[in-house]
N, C-alpha and C positions, 0 to 999 in steps of 0.2 A: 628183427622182431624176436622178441624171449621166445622160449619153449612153449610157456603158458599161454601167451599174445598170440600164441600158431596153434595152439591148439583149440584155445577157445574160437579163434577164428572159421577151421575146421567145423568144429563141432555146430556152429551156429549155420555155415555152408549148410550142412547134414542137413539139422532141425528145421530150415527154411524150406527143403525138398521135402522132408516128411509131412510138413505145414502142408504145402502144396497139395499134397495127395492125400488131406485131411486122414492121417496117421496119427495116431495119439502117442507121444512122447517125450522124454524128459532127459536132460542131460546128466549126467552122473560122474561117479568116480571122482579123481583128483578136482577137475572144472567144480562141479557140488559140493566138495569139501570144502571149496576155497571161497566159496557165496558165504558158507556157516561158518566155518573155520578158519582157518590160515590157507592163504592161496600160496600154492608152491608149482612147481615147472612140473612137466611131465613128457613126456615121449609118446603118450597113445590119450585118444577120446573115448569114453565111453558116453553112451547111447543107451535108455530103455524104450524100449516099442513094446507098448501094448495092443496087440491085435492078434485075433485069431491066425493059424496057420492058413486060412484061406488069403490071407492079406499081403504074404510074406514075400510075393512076386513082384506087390508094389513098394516094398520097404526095400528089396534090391535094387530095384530101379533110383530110388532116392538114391541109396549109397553108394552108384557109378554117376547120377547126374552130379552128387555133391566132387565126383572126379576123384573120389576112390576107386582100387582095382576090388572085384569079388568074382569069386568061381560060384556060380548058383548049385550046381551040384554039389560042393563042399559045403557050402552056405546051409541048405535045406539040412542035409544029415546031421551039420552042426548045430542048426537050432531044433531038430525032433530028437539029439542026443543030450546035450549040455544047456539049451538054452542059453546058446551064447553064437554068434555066428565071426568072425575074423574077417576083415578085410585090409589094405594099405594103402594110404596114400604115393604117388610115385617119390612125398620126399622122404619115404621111411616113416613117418607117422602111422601108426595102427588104430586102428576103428575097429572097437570092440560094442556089437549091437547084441544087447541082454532082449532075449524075447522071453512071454512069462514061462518059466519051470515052474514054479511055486505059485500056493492061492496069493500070497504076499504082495505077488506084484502089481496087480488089480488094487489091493489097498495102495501101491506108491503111484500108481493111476491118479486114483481119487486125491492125494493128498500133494501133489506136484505142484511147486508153486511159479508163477509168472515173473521175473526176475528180468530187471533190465543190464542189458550189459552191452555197456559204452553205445553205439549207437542203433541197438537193438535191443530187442525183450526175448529173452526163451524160456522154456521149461525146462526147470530143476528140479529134481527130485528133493524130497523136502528133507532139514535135518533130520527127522524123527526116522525117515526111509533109509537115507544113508546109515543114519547107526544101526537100524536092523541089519542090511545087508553086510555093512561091513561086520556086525556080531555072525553073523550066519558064514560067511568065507573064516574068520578069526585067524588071518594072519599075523605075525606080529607088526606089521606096519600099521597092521587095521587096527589093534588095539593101543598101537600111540597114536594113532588120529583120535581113538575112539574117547582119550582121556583129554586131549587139545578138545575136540567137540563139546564135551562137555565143560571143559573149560571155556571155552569162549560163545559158544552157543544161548544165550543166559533164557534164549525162548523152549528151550529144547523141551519136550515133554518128557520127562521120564518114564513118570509112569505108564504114556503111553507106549514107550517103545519096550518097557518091561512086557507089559500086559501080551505085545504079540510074541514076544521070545516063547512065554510061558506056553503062549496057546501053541503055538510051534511045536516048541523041543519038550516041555515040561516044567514043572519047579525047582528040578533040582537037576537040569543041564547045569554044565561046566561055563558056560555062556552066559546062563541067567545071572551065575553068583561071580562073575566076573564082573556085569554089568554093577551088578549092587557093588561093590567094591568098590567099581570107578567114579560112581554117582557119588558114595559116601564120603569118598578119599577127596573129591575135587568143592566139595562142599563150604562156601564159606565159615568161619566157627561162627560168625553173628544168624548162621541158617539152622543151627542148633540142629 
C-alpha cells in the first residue's frame, strides 16, 4: 500500500474512534490537501479535534484505540502549550492531533466538509481552512501548496480566506499580500 493509501487508512482508523466518542473532527494536512488539490504521499496524519480541554482524556483514548502509541502526560502539556499533541504509530507513522490554539479553529469546526473516501466518508477540513492554516504556519512548502490550491481548487473562496487573514494578522501582514499575489498570479486572463 502507497504512503498516502496508509495514511489515509490511519487517519480514518483515528476519525472512526473520535466518531465513536462523538468528538468533533476533521482530517487535515497533506490527506486535505489532496481532496482540494493534488493528492501526494506523506509519512504523518494530521487530525483537528475540536473540543474543549475537558474532553481531551477522551480524544486520547481514540488515538491508542485507533493503535497509536501516546504518553498522556506529554499529550496534555503539549496540547495546553502548542495546540498540537504527537503521537506514533508502531509502523513509524506520526499522528499529529491540532487541538483549538486560535479562535480560527472553531470556524474550520463549522466549515468541515463530509468527504467520501473509498469505502468510507470523513471530515475534512474544508479548502478555505486549509489555506488559512497553511497561510498561518507559512512554510515554504505551504506556500507551493498554497499556489497548486488555488490553482486547482476552482471552489475556493478567496475572499473568504482573505477576510479571516485580515481579521487575524491585519492588512498589511506579509501573509495577506502574499495571498493576493497568489490569487492574482494564478488567475485565469479571460478572469480579468
Amino acid at each position: 500500500m502507497s504512503d498516502a493509501g496508509n495514511a489515509l487508512r490511519l487517519a480514518l482508523r483515528v476519525a472512526d474512534e473520535l466518531e465513536a466518542r462523538n468528538l468533533p473532527h476533521a482530517i487535515g494536512g497533506a490527506l486535505a490537501f489532496g481532496v482540494w488539490g493534488e493528492p501526494r504521499g506523506t509519512k504523518d496524519v494530521d487530525i483537528n479535534v475540536f473540543v474543549e480541554g475537558d474532553r481531551l482524556d477522551d480524544v486520547l483514548a481514540a488515538v491508542r484505540a485507533a493503535g497509536a502509541d501516546v504518553d498522556d502526560a506529554a499529550a496534555r502539556r503539549q496540547a495546553n502549550d502548542r495546540g498540537l499533541i504527537v503521537a506514533h504509530w508502531p509502523d513509524g507513522f506520526r499522528l499529529d492531533v491540532f487541538t483549538p490554539s486560535i479562535d480560527f479553529s472553531w470556524e474550520a469546526l463549522r466549515t468541515r466538509v463530509k468527504v467520501a473516501a473509498g469505502a468510507h466518508s470523513g471530515w475534512f477540513l474544508s479548502a478555505e481552512a486549509i489555506a488559512v492554516f497553511k497561510l498561518l504556519f507559512f512554510r515554504g512548502k505551504d506556500r507551493v501548496d498554497l499556489a497548486r490550491l488555488v490553482e486547482l481548487a476552482p471552489s475556493l473562496d478567496h475572499a473568504y480566506v482573505r477576510r479571516q487573514l485580515v481579521e487575524m494578522l491585519g492588512e498589511d501582514d506579509e501573509r495577506v499580500r502574499f495571498w493576493d499575489e497568489t490569487v492574482a498570479t494564478q488567475r485565469l486572463p479571460d478572469e480579468g
